[in-house]
C-alpha positions in Angstrom: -18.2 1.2 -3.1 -17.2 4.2 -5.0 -18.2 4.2 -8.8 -16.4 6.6 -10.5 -15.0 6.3 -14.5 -10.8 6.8 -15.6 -10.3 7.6 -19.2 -13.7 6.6 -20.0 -13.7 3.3 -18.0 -16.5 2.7 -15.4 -14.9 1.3 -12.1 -16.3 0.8 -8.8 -13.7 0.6 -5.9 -14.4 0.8 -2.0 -13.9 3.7 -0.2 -10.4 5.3 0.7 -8.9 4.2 -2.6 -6.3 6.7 -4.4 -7.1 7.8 -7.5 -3.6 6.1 -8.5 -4.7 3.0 -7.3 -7.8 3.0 -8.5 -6.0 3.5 -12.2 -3.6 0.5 -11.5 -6.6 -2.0 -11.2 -7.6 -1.3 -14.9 -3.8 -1.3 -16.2 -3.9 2.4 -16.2 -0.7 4.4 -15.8 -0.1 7.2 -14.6 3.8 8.0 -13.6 4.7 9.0 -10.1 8.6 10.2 -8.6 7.7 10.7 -4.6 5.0 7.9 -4.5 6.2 4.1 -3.5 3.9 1.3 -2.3 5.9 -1.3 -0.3 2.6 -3.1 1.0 4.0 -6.5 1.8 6.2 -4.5 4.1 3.4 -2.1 5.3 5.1 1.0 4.1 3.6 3.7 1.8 5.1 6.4 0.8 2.2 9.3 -0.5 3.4 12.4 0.3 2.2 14.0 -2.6 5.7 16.1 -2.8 6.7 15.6 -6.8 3.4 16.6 -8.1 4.2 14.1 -11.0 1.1 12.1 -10.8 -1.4 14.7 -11.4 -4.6 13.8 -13.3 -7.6 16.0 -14.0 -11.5 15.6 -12.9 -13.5 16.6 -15.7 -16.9 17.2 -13.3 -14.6 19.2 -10.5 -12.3 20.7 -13.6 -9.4 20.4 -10.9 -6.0 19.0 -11.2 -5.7 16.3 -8.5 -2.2 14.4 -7.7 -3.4 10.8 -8.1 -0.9 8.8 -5.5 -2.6 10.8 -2.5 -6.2 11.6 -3.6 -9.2 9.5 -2.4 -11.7 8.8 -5.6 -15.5 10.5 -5.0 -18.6 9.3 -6.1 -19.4 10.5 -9.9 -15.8 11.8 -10.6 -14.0 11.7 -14.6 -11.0 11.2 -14.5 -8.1 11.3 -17.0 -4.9 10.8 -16.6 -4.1 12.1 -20.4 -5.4 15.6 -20.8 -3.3 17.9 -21.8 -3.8 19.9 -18.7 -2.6 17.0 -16.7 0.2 15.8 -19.2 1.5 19.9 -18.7 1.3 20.3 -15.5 3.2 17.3 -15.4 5.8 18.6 -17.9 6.3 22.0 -15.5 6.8 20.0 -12.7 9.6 17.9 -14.3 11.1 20.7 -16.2 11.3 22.7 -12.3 12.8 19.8 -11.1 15.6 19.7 -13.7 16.6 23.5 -13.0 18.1 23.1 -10.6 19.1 19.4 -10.7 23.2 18.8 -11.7 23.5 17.8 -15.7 26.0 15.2 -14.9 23.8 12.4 -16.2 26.3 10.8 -18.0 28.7 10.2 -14.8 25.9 9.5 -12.3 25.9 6.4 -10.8 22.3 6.4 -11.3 22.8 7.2 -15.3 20.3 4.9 -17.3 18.6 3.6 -13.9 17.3 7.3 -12.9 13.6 7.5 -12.0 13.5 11.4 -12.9 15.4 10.6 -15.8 12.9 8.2 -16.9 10.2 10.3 -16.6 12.0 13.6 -18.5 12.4 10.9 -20.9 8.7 9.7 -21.4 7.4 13.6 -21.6 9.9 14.4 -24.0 11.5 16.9 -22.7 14.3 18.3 -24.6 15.2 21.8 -22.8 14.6 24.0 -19.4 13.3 26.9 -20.0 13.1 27.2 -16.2 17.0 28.7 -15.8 18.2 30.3 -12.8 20.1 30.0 -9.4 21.0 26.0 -8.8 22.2 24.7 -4.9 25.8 24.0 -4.2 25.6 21.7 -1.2 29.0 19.7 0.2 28.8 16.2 -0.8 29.4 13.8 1.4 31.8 11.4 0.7 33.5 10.8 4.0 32.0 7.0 5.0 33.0 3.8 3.3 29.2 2.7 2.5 27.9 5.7 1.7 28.0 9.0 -0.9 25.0 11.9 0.0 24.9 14.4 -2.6 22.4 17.1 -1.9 22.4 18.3 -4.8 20.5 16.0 -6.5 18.0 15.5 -3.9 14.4 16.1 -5.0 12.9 16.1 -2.1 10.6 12.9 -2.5 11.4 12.1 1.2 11.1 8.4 0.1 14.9 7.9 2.2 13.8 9.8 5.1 10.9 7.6 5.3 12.7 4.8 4.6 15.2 5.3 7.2 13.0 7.1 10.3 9.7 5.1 10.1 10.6 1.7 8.4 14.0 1.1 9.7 13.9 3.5 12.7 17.5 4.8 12.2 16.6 8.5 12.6 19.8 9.3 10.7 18.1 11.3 8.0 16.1 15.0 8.3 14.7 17.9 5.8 17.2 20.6 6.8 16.9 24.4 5.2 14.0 26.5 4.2 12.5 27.5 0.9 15.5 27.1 -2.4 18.1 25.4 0.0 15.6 22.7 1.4 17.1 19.0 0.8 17.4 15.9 2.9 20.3 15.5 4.8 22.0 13.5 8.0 21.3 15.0 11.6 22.8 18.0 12.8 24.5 17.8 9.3 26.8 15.4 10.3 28.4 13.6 8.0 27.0 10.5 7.6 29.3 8.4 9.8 29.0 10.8 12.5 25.2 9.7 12.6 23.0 6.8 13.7 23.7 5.5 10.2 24.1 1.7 10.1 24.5 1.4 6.5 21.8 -0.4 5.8 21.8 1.0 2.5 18.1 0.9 2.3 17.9 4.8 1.6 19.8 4.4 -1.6 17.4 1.6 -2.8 14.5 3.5 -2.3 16.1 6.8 -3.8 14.8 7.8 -7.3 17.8 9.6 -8.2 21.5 9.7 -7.8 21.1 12.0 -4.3 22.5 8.8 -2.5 24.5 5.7 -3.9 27.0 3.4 -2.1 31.1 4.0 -2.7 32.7 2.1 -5.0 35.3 0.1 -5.3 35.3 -0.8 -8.7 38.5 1.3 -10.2 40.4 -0.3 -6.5 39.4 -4.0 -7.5 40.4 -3.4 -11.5 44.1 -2.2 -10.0 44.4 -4.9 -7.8 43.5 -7.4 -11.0 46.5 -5.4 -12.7 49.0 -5.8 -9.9 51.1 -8.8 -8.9 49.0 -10.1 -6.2 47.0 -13.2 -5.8 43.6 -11.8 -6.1 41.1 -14.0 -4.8 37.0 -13.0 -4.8 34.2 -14.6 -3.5 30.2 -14.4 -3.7 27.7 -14.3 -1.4 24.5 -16.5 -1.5 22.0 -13.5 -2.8 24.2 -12.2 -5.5 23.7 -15.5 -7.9 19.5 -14.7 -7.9 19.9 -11.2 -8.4 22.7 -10.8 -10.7 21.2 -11.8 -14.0 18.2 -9.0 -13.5 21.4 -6.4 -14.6 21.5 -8.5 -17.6 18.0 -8.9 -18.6 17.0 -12.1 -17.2 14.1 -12.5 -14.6 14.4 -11.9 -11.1 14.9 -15.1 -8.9 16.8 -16.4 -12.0 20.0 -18.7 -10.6 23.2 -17.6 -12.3 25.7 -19.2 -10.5 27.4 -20.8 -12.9 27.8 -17.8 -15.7 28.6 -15.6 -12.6 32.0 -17.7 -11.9 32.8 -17.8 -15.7 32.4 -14.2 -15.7 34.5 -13.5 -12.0 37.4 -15.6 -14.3 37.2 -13.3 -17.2 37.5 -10.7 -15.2 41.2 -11.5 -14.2 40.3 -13.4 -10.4 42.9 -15.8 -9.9 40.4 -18.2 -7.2 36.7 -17.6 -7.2 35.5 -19.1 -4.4 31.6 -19.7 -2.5 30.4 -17.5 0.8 28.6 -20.4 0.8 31.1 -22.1 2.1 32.2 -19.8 4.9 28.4 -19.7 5.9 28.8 -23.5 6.5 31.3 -22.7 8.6 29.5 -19.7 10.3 26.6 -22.3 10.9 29.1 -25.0 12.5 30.5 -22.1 14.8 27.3 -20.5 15.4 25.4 -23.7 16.1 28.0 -25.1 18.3 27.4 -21.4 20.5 23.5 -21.9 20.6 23.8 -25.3 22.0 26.6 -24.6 24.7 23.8 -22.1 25.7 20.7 -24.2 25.8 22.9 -26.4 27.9 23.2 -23.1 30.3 26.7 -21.9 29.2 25.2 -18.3 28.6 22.9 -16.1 28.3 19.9 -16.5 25.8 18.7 -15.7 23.5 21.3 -16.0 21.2 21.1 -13.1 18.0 22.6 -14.2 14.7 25.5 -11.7 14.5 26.0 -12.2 9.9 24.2 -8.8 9.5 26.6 -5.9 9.8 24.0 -3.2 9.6 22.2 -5.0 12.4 25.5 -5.1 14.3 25.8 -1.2 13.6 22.4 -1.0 14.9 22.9 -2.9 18.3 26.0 -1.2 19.3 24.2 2.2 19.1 20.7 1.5 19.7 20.8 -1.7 22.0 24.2 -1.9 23.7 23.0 -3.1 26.9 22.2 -6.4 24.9 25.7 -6.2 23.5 26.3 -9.7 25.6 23.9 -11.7 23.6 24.6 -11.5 19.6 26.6 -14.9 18.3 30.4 -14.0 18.6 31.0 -15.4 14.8 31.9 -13.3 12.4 29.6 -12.5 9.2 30.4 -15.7 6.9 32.5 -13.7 4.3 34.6 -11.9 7.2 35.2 -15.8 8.5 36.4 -16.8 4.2 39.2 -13.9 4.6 40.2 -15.2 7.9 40.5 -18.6 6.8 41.6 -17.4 2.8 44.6 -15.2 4.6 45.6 -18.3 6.8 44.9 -21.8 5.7 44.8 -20.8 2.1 47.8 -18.9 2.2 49.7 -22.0 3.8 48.0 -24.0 1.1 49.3 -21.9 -1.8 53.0 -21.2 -0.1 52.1 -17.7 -0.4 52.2 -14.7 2.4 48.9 -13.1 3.5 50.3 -9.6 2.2 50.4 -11.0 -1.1 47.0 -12.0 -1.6 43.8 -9.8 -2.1 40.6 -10.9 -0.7 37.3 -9.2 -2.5 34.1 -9.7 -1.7 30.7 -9.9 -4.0 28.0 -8.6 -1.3 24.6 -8.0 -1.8 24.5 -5.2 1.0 26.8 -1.7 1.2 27.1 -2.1 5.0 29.6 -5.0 4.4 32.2 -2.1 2.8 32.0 -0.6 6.3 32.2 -4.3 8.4 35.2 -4.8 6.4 37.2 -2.0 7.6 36.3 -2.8 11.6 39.2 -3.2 13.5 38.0 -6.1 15.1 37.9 -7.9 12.1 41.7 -7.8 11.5 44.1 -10.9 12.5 47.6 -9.6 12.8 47.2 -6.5 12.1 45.9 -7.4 8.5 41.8 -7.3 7.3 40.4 -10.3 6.6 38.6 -8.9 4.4 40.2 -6.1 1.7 37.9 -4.9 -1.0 34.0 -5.1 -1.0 31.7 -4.5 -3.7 27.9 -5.1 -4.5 26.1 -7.2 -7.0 25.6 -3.8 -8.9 29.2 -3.1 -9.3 30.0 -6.6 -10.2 27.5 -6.3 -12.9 28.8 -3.2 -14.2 32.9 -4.2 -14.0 30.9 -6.9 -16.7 29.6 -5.0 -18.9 33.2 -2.5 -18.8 34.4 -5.9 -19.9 32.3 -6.2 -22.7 31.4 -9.7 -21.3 27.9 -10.9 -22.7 26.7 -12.4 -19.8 23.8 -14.2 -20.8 25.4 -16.1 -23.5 28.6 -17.4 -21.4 28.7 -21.4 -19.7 28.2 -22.4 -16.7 31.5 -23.1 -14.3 32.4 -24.3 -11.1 33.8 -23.0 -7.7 37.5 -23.6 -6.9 38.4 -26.0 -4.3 38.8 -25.9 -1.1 36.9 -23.3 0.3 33.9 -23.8 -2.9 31.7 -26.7 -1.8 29.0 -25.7 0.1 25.1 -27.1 1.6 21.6 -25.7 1.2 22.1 -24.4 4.5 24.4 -22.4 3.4 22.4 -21.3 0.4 19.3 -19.9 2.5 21.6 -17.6 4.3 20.8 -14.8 1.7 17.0 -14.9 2.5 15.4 -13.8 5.9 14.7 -16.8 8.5 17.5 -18.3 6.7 20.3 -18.0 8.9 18.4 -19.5 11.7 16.8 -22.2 10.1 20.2 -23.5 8.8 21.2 -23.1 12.5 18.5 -24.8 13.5 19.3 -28.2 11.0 22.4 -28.3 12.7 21.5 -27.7 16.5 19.1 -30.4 16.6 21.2 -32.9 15.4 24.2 -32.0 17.4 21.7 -32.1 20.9 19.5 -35.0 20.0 21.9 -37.4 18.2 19.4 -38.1 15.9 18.7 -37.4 11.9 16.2 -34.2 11.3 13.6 -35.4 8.8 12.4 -32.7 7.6 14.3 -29.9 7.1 12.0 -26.8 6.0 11.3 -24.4 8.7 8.3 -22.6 6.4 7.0 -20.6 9.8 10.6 -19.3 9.5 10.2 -18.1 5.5 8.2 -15.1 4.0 8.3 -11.3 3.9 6.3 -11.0 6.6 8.3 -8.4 9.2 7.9 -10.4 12.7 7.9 -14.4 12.1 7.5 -16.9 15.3 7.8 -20.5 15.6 8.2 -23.0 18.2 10.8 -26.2 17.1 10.9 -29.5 19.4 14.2 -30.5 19.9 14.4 -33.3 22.2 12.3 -33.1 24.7 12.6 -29.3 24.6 10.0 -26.6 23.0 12.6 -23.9 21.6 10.9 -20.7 20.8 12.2 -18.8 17.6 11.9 -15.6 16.1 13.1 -13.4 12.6 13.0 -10.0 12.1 13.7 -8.3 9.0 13.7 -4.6 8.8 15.6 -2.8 11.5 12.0 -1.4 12.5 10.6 -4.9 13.1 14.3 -5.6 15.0 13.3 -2.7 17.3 9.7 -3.9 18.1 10.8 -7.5 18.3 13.8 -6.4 20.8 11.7 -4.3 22.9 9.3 -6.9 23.8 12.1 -9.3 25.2 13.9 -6.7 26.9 10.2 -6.1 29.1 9.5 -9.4 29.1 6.5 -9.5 27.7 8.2 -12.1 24.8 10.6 -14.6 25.3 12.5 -16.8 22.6 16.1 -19.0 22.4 17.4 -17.6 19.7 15.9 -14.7 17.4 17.8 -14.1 13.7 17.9 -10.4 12.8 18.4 -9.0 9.3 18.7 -5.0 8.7 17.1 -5.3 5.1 13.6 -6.0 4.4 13.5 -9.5 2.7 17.4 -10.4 4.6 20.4 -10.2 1.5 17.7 -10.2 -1.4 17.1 -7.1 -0.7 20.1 -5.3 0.5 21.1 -2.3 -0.6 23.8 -3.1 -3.3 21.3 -5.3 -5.1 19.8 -4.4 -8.6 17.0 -1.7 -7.5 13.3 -3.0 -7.6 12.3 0.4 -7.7 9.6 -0.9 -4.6 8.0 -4.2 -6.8 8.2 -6.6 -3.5 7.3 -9.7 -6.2 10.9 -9.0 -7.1 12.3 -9.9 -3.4 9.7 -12.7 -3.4 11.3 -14.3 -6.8 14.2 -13.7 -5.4 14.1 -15.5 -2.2 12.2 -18.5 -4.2 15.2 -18.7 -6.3 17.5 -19.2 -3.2 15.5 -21.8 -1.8 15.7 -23.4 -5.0 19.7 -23.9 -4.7 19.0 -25.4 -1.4 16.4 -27.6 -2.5 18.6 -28.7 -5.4 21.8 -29.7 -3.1 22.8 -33.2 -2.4 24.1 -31.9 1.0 21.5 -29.6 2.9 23.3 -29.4 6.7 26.1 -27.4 7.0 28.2 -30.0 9.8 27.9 -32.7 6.5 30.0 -30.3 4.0 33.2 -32.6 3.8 35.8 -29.2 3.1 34.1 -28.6 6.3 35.1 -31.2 7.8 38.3 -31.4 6.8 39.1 -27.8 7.6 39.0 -28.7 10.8 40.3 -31.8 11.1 43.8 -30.2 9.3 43.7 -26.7 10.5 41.1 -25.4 13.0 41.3 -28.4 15.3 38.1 -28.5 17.3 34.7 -26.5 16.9 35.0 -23.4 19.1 38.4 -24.7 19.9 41.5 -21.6 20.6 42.3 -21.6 16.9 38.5 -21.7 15.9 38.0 -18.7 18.5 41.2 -17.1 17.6 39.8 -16.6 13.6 36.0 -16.9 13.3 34.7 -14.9 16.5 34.9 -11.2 16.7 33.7 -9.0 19.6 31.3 -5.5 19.8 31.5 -2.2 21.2 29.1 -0.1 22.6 28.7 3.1 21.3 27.3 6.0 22.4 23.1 7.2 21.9 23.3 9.9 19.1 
């Protein structure tokens, strides 16, 4: 043990412990930019960069940057003097120099980690002035805007992207003043190995990288004489109130379709519902399989920056993913069909738009695969946080509105579908299903815990029948890799693995409210949508009865030609970047 004392306190902590952390133990703070501790993902980022965290050692007389700094025997420390509070102030005031004064239009306005922190010292002017970087922006994907410009160089994306997620999309490029982060070869970011994960721009303390948006596109659509139609996925109704104050995990289901109505939506309708319908599809596959009609395992295919992923990284599995589409790609198909015949309306006249927790889905939408004559399925996507700020444009006070209900037909949905948004989800609501369908019998009990958790890698073994049926989730394209790797060797084998690209699955995707690296957030989060499930009457997706009668009026058979023709999609190899 170290003894050591911080702003007069005597503390004792082992050896190897920052100074920063050391400081956190006693409810000291000290304010960092470049540092983030994701520990229930193993992921620290300490690179020491910013410089915002310094502190001063009274017995050395040194200035120390607390995030990266082991603690010594005998040193006094504080995190107040005004040698470390300046040194502070000169870093933050370099920083600003050359960072854009465009506050008040950055998407980042309000939720800015350097504009916090200018904020907290006070400062008022930069007396630093001189030359400021005029990088191209790039603006050229659907997910995606990379502006340069405001990069800090915290590295906290390149980390993000190279070591957690193993994209290798994103590189320090330049030397000395014109130094910033940018994509490979300085593509543009859709030239890269970019899946869209989004995770870079949740982990970005500034405004250098946000997702596009499609908020002015959905507010003219709401003005034009279209049937506008939206629906919401399963991790948008525990995330969605945090933009409005209320605690993380916090199920707003109800206020969230009062406020979709408000907003000018003429149906608001349940991904929930199409992720029934994903499981019924997707179930249906993984038993024809077990029975030997293909290949296992079989990879959940709802994740579209895992899909991005495979069809760069691991086409030679490109045979094995689940042919469904995502669950809200599967509600246009059906909303532009079976809808439209309900309603007596053309396809062309209605507008489909998705709530999604996760910027990859603006991207997924677009695939030409995901068209049905020569129409998307899908037409506008955008994330919890635009949803939450088309709100408060509104002047909607969300937290004071009543609860309402789905619209029929396509609103009624199980647990099962409920659990999609968190990772182990997908699979365990496949699983509820699968064992019923081969064993003709009931399933008791219907929590798959060895299936639920943050943890990276999770295995389990289900007995269905007189079959032991190895399963495995990642989450974290990182963990995907790892996980992937081992079954292509041989060293692992499993019947059917559930992939998610973002840490956590949905709750953590990268259109979400930012938890600025607090993982209790995702944990709340995920305890929230297990708390829908837990709360449904129905909790397998084959009992919804809009399910049922979906097909029984319209699709005809599971898996049957009009099933095939609507819900499954196919994917294309792309080439190694």
């Amino acid at each position: 043990m170290i003894n050591l004392k911080i702003n007069g306190i005597d503390i004792s902590v082992e050896k190897g412990t920052t100074i920063l952390q050391a400081a956190n133990m006693i409810d000291i703070q000290i304010p960092t930019l470049c540092h983030m501790d994701l520990h229930d993902i193993k992921f620290i980022n300490k690179l020491a960069s910013c410089r915002v965290c310094m502190v001063e050692d009274k017995k050395s007389g040194k200035l120390f940057p607390s995030c990266a700094t082991p603690v010594k025997e005998g040193m006094i420390i504080e995190t107040d003097s005004t040698r470390a509070v300046q040194a502070r102030r000169t870093v933050v005031e370099l920083l600003l120099s050359d960072h854009p004064n465009s506050c008040l239009t950055c998407a980042k306005n309000l939720d800015c980690q350097l504009q916090k922190i200018a904020h907290d010292l006070g400062i008022r002017e930069i007396p630093y002035q001189g030359e400021m970087r005029e990088l191209p922006i790039d603006a050229n994907s659907l997910s995606l805007v990379r502006d340069p410009n405001k990069c800090i160089l915290c590295r906290r994306c390149e980390t993000m992207c190279n070591e957690v997620q193993t994209v290798g999309a994103l590189a320090e490029i330049g030397r000395g003043f014109y130094t910033h982060v940018g994509s490979t070869f300085n593509r543009t970011m859709y030239e890269t190995t970019c899946t869209f994960c989004g995770q870079c721009l949740s982990v970005c303390p500034t405004g250098a990288l946000t997702e596009v948006s499609n908020v002015r596109k959905v507010w003219k659509a709401l003005h034009s004489n279209k049937t506008v139609i939206v629906q919401t996925a399963p991790a948008v109704r525990v995330a969605l109130g945090e933009m409005f104050g209320m605690e993380p995990g916090t199920v707003v289901t109800g206020k969230m379709v009062t406020a979709l109505r408000k907003l000018g939506f003429d149906m608001v309708f349940d991904t929930n519902f199409a992720a029934d319908l994903t499981i019924v599809e997707e179930a249906n596959e993984f038993v024809e399989r077990m029975k030997g009609n293909g290949k296992l395992p079989i990879l959940t295919s709802c994740c579209p920056g895992w899909v991005n992923f495979m069809e760069q990284q691991f086409s030679d599995m490109i045979d094995i993913p689940s042919t469904c589409k995502s669950p809200h790609e599967m509600f246009g198909a059906i909303a532009k069909s079976y809808l439209c015949e309900k309603m007596n309306i053309k396809p062309e006249d209605m507008v489909v738009v998705s709530v999604m927790p996760c910027i990859a889905k603006k991207f997924e939408a677009a695939r030409p695969e995901l068209e049905h004559k020569g129409a998307s399925d899908v037409d506008m996507v955008i994330t919890t946080r635009e949803l939450a700020s088309m709100i408060k444009e509104a002047g909607i006070h969300f937290t004071e509105l009543p609860d309402d209900d789905f619209d029929d037909p396509m609103g009624e949905s199980t647990g099962a579908g409920a659990i999609f948004g968190a990772t182990g989800g997908v699979i365990e609501a496949t699983v509820r299903t699968a064992y019923e369908t081969l064993t003709g019998k009931e399933l008791e009990k219907l929590e798959f815990t060895d299936l639920r958790g943050l943890t990276g890698i999770k295995e389990t073994t289900v007995k269905i029948g007189d079959r032991d049926v190895r399963i495995a989730v990642a989450n974290g394209l990182g963990n995907t890799r790892k996980l992937l790797n081992k079954v292509k060797s041989g060293e692992e084998k499993f019947d059917a693995i559930e992939v998610m690209a973002c840490p956590g699955g949905c709750i953590g995707g990268g259109g979400q409210p930012f938890h600025h690296g607090d993982i209790s957030i995702l944990r709340r989060r995920a305890e929230g949508i297990y708390s829908v499930d837990q709360n449904k009457k129905l909790r397998k997706s084959h009992e919804n009865p809009k399910i049922k009668e979906l097909y029984e009026t319209y699709l005809g058979e599971v898996a049957g030609p009009r099933a095939h023709e609507l819900l499954h999609t196919s994917y294309e190899a792309k080439p190694k970047l």
